[in-house]
C-alpha positions as CSV (number, residue, x, y, z in Angstrom):
1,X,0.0,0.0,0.0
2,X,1.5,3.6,-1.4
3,X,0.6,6.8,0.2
4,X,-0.8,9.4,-2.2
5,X,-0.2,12.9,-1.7
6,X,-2.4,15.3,-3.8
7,X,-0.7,18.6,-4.0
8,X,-2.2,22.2,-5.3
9,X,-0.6,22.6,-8.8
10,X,-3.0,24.9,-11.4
11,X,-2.0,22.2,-13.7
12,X,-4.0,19.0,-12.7
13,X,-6.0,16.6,-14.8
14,X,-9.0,14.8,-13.4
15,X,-9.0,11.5,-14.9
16,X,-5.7,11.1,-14.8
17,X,-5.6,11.5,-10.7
18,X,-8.3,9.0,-10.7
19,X,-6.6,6.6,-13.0
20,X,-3.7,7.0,-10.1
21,X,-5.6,6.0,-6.9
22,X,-5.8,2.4,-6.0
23,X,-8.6,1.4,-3.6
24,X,-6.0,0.6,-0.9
25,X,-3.8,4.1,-1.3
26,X,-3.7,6.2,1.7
27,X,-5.2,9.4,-0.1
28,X,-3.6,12.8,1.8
29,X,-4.6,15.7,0.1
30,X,-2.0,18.9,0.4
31,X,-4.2,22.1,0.9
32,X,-5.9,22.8,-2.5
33,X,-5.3,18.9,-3.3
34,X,-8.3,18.8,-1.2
35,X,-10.4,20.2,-3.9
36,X,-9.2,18.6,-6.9
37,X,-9.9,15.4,-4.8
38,X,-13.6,16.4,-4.1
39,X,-13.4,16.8,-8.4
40,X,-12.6,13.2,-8.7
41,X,-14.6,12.0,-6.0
42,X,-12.4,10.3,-3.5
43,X,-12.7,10.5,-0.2
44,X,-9.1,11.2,1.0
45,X,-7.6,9.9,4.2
46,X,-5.6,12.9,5.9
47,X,-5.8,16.8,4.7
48,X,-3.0,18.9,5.8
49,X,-2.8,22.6,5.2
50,X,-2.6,26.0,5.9
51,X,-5.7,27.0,3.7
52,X,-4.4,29.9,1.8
53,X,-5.0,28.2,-1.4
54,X,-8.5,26.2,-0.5
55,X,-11.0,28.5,1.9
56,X,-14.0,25.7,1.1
57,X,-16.0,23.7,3.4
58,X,-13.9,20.3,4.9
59,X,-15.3,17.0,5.8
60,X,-16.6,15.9,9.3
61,X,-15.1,12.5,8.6
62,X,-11.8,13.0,7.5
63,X,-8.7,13.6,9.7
64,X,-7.4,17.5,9.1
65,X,-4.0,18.4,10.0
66,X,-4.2,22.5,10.3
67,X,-0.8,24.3,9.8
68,X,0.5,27.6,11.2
69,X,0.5,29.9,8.0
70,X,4.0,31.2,9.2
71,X,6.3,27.7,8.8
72,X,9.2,26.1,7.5
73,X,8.1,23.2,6.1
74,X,5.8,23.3,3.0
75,X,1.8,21.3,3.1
76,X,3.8,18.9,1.0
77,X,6.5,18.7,3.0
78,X,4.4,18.3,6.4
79,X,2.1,15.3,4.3
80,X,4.8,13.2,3.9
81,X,6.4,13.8,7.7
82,X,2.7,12.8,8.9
83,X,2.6,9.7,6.7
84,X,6.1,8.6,7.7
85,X,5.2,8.7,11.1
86,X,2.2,6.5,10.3
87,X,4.6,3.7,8.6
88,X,4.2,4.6,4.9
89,X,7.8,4.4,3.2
90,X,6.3,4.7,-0.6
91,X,5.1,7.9,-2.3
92,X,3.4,9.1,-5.4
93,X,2.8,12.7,-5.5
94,X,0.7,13.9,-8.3
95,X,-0.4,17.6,-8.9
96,X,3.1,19.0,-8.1
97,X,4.5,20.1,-11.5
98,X,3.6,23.5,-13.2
99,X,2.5,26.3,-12.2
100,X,5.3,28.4,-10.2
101,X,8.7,27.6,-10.6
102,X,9.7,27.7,-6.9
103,X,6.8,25.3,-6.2
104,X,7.5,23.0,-8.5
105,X,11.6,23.4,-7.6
106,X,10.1,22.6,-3.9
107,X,8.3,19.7,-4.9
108,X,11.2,17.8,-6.5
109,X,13.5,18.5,-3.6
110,X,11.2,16.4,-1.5
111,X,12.2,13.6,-4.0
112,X,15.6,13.5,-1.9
113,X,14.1,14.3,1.2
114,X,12.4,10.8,0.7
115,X,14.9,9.0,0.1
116,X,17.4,10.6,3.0
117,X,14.5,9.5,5.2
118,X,14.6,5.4,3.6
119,X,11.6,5.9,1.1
120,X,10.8,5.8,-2.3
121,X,8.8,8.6,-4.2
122,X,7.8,9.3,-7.6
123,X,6.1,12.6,-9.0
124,X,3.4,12.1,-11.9
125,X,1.5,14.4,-14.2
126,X,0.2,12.8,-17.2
127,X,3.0,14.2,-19.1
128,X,5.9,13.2,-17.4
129,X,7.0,11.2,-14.1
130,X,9.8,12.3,-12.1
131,X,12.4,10.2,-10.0
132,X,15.5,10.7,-7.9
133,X,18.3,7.9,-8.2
134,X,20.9,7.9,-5.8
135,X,24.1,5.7,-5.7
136,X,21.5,3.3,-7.0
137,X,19.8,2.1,-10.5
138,X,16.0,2.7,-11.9
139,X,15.1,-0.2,-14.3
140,X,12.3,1.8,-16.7
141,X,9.7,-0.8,-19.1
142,X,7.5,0.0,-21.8
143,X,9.2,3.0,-22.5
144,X,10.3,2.0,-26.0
145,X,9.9,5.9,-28.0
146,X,9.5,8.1,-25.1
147,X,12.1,11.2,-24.5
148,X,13.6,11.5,-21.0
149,X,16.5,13.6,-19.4
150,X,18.4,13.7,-16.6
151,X,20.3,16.3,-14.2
152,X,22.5,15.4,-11.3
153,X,20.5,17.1,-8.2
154,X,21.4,18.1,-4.8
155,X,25.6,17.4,-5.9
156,X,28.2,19.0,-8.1
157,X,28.7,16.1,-10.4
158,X,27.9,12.4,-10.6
159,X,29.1,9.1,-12.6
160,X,25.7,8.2,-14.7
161,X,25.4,5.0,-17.1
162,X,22.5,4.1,-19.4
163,X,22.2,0.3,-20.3
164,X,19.6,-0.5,-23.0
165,X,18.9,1.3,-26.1
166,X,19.3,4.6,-26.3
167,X,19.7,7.5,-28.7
168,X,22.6,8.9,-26.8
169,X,24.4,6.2,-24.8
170,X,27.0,6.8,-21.7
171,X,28.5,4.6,-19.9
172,X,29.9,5.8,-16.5
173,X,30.3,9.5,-17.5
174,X,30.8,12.4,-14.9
175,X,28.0,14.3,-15.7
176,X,28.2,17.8,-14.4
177,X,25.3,20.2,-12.6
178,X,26.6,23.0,-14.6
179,X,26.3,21.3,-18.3
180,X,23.0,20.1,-19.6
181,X,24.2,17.3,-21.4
182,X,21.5,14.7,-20.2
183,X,18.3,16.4,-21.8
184,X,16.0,15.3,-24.3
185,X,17.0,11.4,-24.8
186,X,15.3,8.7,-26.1
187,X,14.4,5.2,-25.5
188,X,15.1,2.8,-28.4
189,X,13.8,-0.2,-26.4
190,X,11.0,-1.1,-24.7
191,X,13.4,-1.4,-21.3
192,X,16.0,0.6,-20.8
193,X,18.5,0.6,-16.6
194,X,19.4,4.4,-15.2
195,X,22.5,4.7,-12.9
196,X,23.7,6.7,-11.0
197,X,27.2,6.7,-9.1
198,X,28.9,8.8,-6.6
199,X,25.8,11.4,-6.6
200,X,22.5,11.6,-7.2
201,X,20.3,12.9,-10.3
202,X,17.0,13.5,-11.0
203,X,15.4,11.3,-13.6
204,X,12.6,12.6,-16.2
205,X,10.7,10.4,-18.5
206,X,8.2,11.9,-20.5
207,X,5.0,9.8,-20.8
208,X,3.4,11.5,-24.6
209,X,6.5,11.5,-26.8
């Protein structure tokens, strides 16, 4: 069982959210997440939130979390520090991309805030899904035509190695924070292994092209 977090991202899609939630998910929905969940209609299991982005009515029957507006951690941020406390150690975090840059630049530092704390994360849109691999390897399927990139993140360089077919291929090359060289790849295979050595770097396949 996964823990969901629904976040507050002006770019969200409906169906894809629902196509997302499994009925055994723990469902936490991340301030205006809350409303994009009523959308979809899923009864989430935890909201957590300041409120300065969703000012509607809450549920009776759902556990609310209410944060001090003046804070250090983000509603995203404080979702997944409540549902580590309650045992969950996997994450998908959908409604997180677009929108403002900062947010979305917050979001995908949580990415390595999850693993630091012994979990696994993912962030989805139905455009693209966005992973962290540290000192570790991410074995993608079905991904035989799609584009992805990848950026070393939260380090000044890291050893990175692609095995499988791909238009670019590296094998064990110091990629550095400072030169984009991993964007826009692409799969030639249907499976494809990521790498990553000495360092960590944020993975992006893109799900449409």
């Amino acid at each position: 069982m996964k823990c969901v977090i629904i976040a507050g991202s002006p770019e969200y899609n409906i169906d894809f959210i629902k196509s997302q939630i499994n009925y055994d998910d723990f469902v936490v929905c991340a301030d205006k997440g809350y409303e994009y969940c009523k959308k979809a209609n899923i009864t989430p299991d935890l909201i957590v939130g300041d409120f300065d982005s969703y000012d509607g009515a809450l549920p009776e029957n759902v556990e609310i979390l209410k944060l001090n507006p003046r804070k250090d951690d983000t509603d995203v941020l404080s979702c997944i520090k409540k549902c580590i406390q309650k045992g969950y150690k996997e994450f998908l975090i959908l409604c997180a991309l677009g929108g403002r840059l900062d947010h979305t630049f917050a979001n995908l530092s949580l990415l390595l805030f999850l693993f630091k704390n012994n979990c696994t994360g993912v962030i989805k849109t139905e455009k693209e899904s966005v992973y962290l691999i540290s000192n570790a390897s991410l074995e993608a399927e079905n991904v035989k035509s799609k584009t992805f990139s990848v950026f070393p993140f939260g380090c000044e360089n890291v050893y990175v190695t692609y095995e499988g077919k791909v238009a670019y291929p590296i094998e064990n090359y110091l990629m550095k924070s400072e030169f984009p060289i991993g964007v826009s790849n692409v799969f030639l295979e249907d499976k494809a292994k990521i790498s990553a050595r000495n360092g960590n770097i944020i993975l992006i396949i893109n799900e449409n092209t």
